[in-house]
N, C-alpha and C positions, 0 to 999 in steps of 0.2 A: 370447436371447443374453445373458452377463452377461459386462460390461465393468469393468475394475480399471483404477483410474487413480490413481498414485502424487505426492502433494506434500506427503509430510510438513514442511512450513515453516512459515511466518508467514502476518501477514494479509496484506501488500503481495506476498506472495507468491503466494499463492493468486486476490487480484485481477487479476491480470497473465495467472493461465491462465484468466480465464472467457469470453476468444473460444474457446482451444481444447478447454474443457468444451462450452459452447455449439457449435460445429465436431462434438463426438463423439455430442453429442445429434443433433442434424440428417442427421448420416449412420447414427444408428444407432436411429430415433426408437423403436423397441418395446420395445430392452435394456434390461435394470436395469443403470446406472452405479453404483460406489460408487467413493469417491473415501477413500483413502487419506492422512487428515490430520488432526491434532490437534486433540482434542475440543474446546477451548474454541472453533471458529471457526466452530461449528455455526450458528449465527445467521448469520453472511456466507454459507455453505452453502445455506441457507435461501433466501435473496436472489436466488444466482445461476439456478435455476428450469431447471439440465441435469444434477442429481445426483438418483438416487433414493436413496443410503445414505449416511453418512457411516460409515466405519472409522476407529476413534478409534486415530491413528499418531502418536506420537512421535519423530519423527527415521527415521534408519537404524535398525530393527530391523525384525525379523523379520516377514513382515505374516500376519496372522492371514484367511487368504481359500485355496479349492484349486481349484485348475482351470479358472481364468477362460477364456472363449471369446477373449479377448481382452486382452492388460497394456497399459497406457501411461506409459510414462515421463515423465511432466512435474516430476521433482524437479533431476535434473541429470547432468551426460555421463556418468555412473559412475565406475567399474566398481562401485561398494558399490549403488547402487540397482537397476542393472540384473541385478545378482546377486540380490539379493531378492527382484527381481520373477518372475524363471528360477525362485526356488525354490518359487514357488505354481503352477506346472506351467502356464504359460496355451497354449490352442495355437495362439497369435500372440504376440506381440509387438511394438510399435515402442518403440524407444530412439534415441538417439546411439550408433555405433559405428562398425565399421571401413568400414561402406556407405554409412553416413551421420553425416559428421565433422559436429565439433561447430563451430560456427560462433562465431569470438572476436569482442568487440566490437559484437554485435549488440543492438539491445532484447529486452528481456527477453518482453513481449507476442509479437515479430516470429519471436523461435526457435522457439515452441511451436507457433505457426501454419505457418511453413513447416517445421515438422519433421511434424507432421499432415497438410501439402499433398503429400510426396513420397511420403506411405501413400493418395494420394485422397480425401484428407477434406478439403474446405474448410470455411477457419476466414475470419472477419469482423476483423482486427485491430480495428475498432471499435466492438465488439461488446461494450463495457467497463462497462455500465451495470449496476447493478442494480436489481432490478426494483421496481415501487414498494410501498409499505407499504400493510396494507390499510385503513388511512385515511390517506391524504395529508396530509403535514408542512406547512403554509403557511411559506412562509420568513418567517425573524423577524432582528431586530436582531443575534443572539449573532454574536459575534466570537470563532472557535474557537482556541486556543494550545495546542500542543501541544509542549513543550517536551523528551520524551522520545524516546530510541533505542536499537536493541536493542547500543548498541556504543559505547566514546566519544568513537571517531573525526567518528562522525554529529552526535555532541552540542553543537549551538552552547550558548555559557557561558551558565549560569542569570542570570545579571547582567545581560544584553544582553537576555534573553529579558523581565525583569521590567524593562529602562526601556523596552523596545516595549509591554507592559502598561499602564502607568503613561499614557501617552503616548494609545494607542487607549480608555480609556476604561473607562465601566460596566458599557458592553456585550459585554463578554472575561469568556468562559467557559475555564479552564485545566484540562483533560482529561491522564491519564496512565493508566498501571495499577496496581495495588495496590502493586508491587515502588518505582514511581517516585513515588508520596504526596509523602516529603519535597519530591523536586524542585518537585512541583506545588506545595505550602504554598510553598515559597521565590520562585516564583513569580510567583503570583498574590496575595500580599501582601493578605492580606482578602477578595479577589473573591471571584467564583463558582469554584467546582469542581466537576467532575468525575471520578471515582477508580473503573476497574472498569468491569465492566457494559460488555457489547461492545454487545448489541442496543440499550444505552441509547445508546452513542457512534455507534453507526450513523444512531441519527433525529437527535441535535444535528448533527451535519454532512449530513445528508441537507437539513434546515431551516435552515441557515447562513447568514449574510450573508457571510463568509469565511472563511477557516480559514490559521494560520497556521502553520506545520512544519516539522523536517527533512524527510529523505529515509530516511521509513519507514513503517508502514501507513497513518496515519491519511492521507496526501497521497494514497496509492489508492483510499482510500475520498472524498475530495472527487472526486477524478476522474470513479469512478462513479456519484457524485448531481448533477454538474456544479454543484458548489460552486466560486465562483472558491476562488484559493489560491495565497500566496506560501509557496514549499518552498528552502530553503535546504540545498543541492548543496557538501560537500566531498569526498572520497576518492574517487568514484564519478563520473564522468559524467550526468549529464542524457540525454544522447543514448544511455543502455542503461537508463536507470533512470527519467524523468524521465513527466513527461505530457506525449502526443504531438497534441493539441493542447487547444483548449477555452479558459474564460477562469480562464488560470493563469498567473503569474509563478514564473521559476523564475532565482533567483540562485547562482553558481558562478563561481570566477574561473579556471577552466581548468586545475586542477591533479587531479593524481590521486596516490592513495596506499593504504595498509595500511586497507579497512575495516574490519577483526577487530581495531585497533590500540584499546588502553584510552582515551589521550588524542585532545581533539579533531584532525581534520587541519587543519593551516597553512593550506591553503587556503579550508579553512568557517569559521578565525579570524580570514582577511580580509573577511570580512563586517560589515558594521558595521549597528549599529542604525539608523542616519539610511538605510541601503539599505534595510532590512525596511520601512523605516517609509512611505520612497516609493513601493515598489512596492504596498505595503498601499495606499494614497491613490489610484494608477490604480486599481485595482479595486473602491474604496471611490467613488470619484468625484470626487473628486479637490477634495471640499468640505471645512470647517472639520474640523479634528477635536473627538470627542466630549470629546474628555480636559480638561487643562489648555490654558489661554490661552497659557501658555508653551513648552508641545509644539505648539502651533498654529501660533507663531511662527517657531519654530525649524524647519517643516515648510513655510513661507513661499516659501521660496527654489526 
């Protein structure tokens, strides 16, 4: 049996379908799956251990696959994907559609599972892990910052980001991608860096002492290694987007707005560094800080 399954996206995206990757392996243990999604994520691909292919996709185009026993829609309600997917001839299908509406305001994890449950497929919503390396990370000191997003709605101000830096100490590591460099230099101000290199940023937050982030890949990949983590929540809700549970702080002050929008949303602006910095402290332990004597202080109260 060979099984096509469509999520042309990102990495927080693709983390969010590996109950129901995992769900399509289990019902279908013998098929070749190949999974319909942009080459660079082949290393998280790697990890999730219910793909046999990766089909290197780029967005909505055309997918290069003919006559799957079987398509899955896991990119989104259509009509462009679920057209694409009609046009590799599969002779099934599951999507969103007129039999099965698309469900608004739902987590992102919970649609893909129960949209796989009304085809008989049971999925694990907690099924979010992945799998481990084949030599095991010992957690260490590093204190992850990731200060990038794919939007700049997401994007809390770099200024904030480097007095939480300043503040947490030596042990902040500041990760981005080649495109967000500068942000990182601006950032982490001397520290350590990270730039690039997905399977490199998968083991520093697999071996994390915490990770610190928007709301965008790198907070699904702490999820999967059960790295604590404060994720900072503006345009989007928590409760469609957020981690559904584990030891993670997740700040948002209830607003919603334009993800796609260039500047940050109002509502990820009312966030202030003295929140990043508390919530960091629960999950840090709520002892001295590493930093200055005077971020210690100030972190007192």
């Amino acid at each position: 049996m060979r099984v096509l399954v469509l999520r042309a996206l990102g990495l927080g995206d693709l983390l969010t379908a590996v109950p129901a990757l995992r769900g399509l392996r289990r019902a279908h243990p013998d098929a070749e799956i190949t999974l319909a999604a942009p080459g660079w994520l082949a290393d998280a691909v790697d990890r999730i251990d219910a793909v046999d292919r990766l089909l290197p996709t780029e967005g909505l185009v055309p997918i290069d696959y003919d006559s799957p026993d079987l398509a899955v829609n896991l990119h989104g309600r259509g009509p462009q994907s679920t057209a694409l997917l009609r046009d590799t001839r599969p002779a099934r299908l599951i999507t969103h559609g007129v039999h099965v509406p698309w469900p608004a305001h739902q987590h992102e994890v919970l649609r893909w599972c129960r949209l796989l449950a009304q085809f008989g497929i049971a999925c694990d919503p907690d099924d979010l892990h992945l799998s481990p390396l084949s030599v095991p990370l010992p957690r260490t000191d590093d204190i992850v910052v990731h200060p990038g997003a794919s939007h700049g709605a997401r994007r809390w101000p770099a200024d904030r980001f480097a007095e939480v830096v300043r503040a947490l100490g030596p042990e902040v590591v500041v990760t981005g991608s080649p495109a967000d460099e500068p942000l990182v230099r601006e950032v982490a101000q001397g520290r350590r860096t990270r730039v690039g290199d997905l399977a490199g940023l998968l083991d520093l937050v697999a071996g994390a002492r915490l990770v610190l982030c928007g709301d965008t890949g790198v907070a699904h990949v702490a999820t999967a290694y059960r790295t604590p983590s404060v994720v900072l929540f503006g345009p989007v809700s928590p409760a469609e987007w957020g981690p559904r549970s584990g030891p993670h702080r997740v700040l948002w002050h209830g607003t919603t707005g334009d993800t796609f929008a260039d500047r940050p949303d109002p509502g990820l602006l009312g966030i202030t560094a003295d929140e990043v910095l508390r919530a960091a402290r629960s999950l840090l332990g709520g002892g001295p800080w590493p930093g200055s004597a005077s971020s210690a202080r100030a972190m007192s109260g």
